[in-house]
PAVOGU-664782 format. One record per residue: residue number from 1; x, y, z of N, C-alpha, C in turn; residue in one letter. Coordinates in Angstrom, 3 decimals. Layout:
<recs>
{num:NUM; n.x:X; n.y:Y; n.z:Z; ca.x:X; ca.y:Y; ca.z:Z; c.x:X; c.y:Y; c.z:Z; residu:A} .
...
</recs>
This chain:
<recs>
{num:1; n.x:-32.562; n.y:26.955; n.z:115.040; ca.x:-33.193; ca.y:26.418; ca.z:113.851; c.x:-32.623; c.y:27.137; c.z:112.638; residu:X} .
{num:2; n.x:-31.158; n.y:26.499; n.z:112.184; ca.x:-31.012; ca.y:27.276; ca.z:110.534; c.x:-31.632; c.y:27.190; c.z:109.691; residu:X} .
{num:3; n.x:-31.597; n.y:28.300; n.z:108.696; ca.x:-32.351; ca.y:28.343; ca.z:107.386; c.x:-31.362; c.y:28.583; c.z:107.228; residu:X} .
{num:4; n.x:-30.993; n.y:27.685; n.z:105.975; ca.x:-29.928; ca.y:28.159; ca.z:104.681; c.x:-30.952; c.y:28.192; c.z:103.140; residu:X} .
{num:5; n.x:-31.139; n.y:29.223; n.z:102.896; ca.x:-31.271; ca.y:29.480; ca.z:101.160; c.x:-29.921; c.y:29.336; c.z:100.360; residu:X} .
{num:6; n.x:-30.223; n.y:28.496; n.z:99.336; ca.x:-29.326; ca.y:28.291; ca.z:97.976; c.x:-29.863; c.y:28.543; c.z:96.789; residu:X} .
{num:7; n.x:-29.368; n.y:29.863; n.z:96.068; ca.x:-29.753; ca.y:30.427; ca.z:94.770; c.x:-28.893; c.y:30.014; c.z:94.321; residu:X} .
{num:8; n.x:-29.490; n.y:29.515; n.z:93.063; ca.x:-28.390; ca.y:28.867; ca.z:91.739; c.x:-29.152; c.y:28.831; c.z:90.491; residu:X} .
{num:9; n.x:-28.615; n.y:28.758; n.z:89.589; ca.x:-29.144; ca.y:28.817; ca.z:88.460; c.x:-30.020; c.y:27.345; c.z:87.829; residu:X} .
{num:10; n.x:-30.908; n.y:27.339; n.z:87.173; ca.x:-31.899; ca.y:25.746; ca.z:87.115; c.x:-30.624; c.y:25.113; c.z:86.465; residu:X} .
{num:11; n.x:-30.983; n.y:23.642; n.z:86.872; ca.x:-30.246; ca.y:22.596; ca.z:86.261; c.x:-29.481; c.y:21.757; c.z:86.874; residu:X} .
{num:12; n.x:-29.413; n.y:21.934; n.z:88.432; ca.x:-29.114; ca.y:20.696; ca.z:89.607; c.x:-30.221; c.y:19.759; c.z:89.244; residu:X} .
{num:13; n.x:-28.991; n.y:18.637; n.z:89.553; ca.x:-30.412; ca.y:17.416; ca.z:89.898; c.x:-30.923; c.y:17.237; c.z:91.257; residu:X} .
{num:14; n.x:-31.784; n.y:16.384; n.z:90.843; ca.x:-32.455; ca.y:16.086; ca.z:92.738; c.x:-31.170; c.y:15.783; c.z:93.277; residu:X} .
{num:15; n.x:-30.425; n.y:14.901; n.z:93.117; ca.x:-29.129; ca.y:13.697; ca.z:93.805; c.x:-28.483; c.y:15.133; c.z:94.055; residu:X} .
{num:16; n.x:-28.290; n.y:16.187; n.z:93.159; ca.x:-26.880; ca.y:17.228; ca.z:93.329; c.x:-27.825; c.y:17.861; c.z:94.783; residu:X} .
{num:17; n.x:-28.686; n.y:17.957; n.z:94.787; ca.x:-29.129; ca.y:19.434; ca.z:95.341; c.x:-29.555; c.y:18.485; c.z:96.693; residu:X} .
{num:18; n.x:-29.507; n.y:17.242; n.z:97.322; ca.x:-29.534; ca.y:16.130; ca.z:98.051; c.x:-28.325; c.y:16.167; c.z:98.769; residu:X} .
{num:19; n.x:-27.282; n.y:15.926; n.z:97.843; ca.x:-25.785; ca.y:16.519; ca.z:98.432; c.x:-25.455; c.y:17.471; c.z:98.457; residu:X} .
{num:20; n.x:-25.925; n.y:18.313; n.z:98.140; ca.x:-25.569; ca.y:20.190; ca.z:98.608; c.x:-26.167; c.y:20.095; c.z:100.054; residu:X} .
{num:21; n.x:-27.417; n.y:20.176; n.z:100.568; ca.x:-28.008; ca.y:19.876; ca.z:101.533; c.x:-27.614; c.y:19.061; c.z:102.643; residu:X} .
{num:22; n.x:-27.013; n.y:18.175; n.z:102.234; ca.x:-26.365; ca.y:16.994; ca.z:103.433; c.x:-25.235; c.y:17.788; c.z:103.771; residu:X} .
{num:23; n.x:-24.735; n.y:18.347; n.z:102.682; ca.x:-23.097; ca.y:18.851; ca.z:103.466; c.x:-23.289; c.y:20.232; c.z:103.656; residu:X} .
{num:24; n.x:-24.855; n.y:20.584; n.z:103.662; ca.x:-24.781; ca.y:21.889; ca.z:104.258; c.x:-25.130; c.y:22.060; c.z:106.170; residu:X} .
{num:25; n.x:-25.631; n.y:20.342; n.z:106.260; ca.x:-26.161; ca.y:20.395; ca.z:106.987; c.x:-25.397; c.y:19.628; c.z:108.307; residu:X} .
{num:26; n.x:-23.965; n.y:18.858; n.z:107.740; ca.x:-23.394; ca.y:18.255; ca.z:108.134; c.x:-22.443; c.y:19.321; c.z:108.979; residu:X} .
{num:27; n.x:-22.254; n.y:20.557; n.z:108.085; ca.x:-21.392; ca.y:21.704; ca.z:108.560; c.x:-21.802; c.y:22.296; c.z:109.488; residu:X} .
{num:28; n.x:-23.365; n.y:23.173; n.z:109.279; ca.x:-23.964; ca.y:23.184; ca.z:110.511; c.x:-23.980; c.y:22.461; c.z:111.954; residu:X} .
{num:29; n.x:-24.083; n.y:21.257; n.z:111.778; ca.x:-23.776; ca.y:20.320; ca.z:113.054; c.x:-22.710; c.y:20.217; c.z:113.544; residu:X} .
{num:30; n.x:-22.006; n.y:19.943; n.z:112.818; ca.x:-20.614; ca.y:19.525; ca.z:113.148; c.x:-19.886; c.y:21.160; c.z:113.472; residu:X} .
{num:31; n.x:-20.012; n.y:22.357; n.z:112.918; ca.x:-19.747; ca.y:23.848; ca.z:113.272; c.x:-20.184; c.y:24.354; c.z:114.064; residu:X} .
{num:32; n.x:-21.295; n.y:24.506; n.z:113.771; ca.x:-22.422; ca.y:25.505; ca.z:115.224; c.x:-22.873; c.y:24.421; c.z:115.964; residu:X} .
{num:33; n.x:-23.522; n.y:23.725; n.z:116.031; ca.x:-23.934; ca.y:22.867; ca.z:116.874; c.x:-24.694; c.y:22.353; c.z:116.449; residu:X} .
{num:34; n.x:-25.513; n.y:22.566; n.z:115.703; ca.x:-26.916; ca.y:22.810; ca.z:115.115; c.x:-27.572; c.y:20.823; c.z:115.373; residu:X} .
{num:35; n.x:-28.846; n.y:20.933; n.z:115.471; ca.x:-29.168; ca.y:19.586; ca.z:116.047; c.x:-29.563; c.y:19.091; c.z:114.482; residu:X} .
{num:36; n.x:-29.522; n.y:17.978; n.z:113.465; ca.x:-29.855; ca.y:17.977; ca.z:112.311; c.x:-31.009; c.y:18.254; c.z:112.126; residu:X} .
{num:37; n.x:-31.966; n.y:17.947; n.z:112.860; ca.x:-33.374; ca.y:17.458; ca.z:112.931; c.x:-33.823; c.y:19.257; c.z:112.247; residu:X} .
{num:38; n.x:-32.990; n.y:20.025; n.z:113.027; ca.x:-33.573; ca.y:21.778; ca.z:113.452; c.x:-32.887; c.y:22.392; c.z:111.715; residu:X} .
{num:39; n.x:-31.937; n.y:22.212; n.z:111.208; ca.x:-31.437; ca.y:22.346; ca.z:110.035; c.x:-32.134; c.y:22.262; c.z:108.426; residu:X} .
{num:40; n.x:-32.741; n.y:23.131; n.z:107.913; ca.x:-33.779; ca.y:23.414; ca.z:106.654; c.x:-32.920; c.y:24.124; c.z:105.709; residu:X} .
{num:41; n.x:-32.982; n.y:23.980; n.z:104.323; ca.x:-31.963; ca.y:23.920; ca.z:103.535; c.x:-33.386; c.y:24.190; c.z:102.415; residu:X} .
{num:42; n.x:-33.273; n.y:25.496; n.z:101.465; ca.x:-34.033; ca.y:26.176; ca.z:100.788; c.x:-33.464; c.y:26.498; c.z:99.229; residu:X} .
{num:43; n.x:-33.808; n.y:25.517; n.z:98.195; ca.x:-33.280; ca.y:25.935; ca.z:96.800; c.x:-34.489; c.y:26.913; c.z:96.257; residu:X} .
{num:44; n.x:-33.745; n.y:27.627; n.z:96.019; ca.x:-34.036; ca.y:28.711; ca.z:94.825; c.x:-33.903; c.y:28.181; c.z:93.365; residu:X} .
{num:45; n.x:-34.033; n.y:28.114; n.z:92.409; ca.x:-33.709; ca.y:28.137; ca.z:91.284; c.x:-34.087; c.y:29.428; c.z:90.011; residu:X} .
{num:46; n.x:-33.253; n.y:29.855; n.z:89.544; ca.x:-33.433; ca.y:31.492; ca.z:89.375; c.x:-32.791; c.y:31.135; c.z:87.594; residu:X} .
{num:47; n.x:-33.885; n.y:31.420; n.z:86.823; ca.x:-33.356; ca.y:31.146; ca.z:85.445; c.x:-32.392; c.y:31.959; c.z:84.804; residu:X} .
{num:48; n.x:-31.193; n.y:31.675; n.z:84.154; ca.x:-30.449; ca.y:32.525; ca.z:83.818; c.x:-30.671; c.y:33.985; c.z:83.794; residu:X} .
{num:49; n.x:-32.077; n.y:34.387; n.z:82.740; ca.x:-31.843; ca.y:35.841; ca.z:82.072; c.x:-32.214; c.y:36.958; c.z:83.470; residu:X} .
{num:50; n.x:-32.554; n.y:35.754; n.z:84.589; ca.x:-32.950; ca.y:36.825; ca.z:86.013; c.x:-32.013; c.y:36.770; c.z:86.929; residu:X} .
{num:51; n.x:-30.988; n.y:36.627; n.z:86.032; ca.x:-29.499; ca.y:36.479; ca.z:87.215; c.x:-28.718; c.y:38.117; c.z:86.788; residu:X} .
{num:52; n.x:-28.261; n.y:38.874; n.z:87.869; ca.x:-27.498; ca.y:40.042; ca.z:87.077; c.x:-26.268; c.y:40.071; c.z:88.476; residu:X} .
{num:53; n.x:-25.168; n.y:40.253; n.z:87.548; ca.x:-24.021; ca.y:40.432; ca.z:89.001; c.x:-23.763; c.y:41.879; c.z:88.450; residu:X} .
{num:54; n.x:-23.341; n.y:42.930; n.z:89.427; ca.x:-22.953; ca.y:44.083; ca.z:89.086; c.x:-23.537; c.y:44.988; c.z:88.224; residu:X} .
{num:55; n.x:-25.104; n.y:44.610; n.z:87.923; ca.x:-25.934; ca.y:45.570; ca.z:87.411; c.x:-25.881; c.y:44.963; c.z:85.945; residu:X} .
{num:56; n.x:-25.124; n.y:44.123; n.z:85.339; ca.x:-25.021; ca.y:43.271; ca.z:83.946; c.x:-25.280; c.y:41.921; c.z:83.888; residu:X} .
{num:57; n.x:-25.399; n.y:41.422; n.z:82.501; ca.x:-26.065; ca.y:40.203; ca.z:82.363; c.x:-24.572; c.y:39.663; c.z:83.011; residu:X} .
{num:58; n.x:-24.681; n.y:38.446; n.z:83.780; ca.x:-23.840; ca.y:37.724; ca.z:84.047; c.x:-22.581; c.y:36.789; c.z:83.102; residu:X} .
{num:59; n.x:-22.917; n.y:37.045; n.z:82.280; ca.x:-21.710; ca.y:36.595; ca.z:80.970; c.x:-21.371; c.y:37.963; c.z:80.134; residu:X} .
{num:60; n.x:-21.287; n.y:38.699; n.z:80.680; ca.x:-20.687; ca.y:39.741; ca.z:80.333; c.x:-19.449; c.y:40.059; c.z:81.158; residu:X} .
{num:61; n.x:-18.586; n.y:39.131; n.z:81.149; ca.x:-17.395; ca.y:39.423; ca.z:81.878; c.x:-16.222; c.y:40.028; c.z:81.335; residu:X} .
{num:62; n.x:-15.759; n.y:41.419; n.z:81.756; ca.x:-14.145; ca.y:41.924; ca.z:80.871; c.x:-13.329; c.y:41.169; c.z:81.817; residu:X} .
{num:63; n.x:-12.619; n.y:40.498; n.z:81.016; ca.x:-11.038; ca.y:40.019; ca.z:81.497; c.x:-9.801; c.y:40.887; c.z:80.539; residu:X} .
{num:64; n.x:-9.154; n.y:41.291; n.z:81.614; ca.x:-7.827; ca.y:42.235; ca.z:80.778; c.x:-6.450; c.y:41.356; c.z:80.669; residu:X} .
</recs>
């Protein structure tokens, strides 16, 4: 029975986050074996200012 969680930032639509799910679930089956029925697929939605990569706000990127 997979659980897949998907954290992303708000602003998928239903239809996007419908097809994230199908082809998460298509992979599962078609990869591991996984039976579809057993396959659960978990959005998060996490508002920007509570997103941090590397201890910084996430648009704080140095490019050299």
């Amino acid at each position: 029975m997979p659980v897949v969680t998907v954290n992303f930032h708000e602003g998928r639509t239903k239809e996007q986050k419908r097809e994230i799910a199908e082809r998460i679930t298509e992979a599962l089956v078609s990869v591991a074996g996984s039976k579809r029925h057993a396959v659960s697929v978990i959005f998060n939605n996490v508002i920007r200012e509570d997103f941090v990569i590397g201890g910084a706000d996430e648009y704080r990127v140095d490019i050299d």
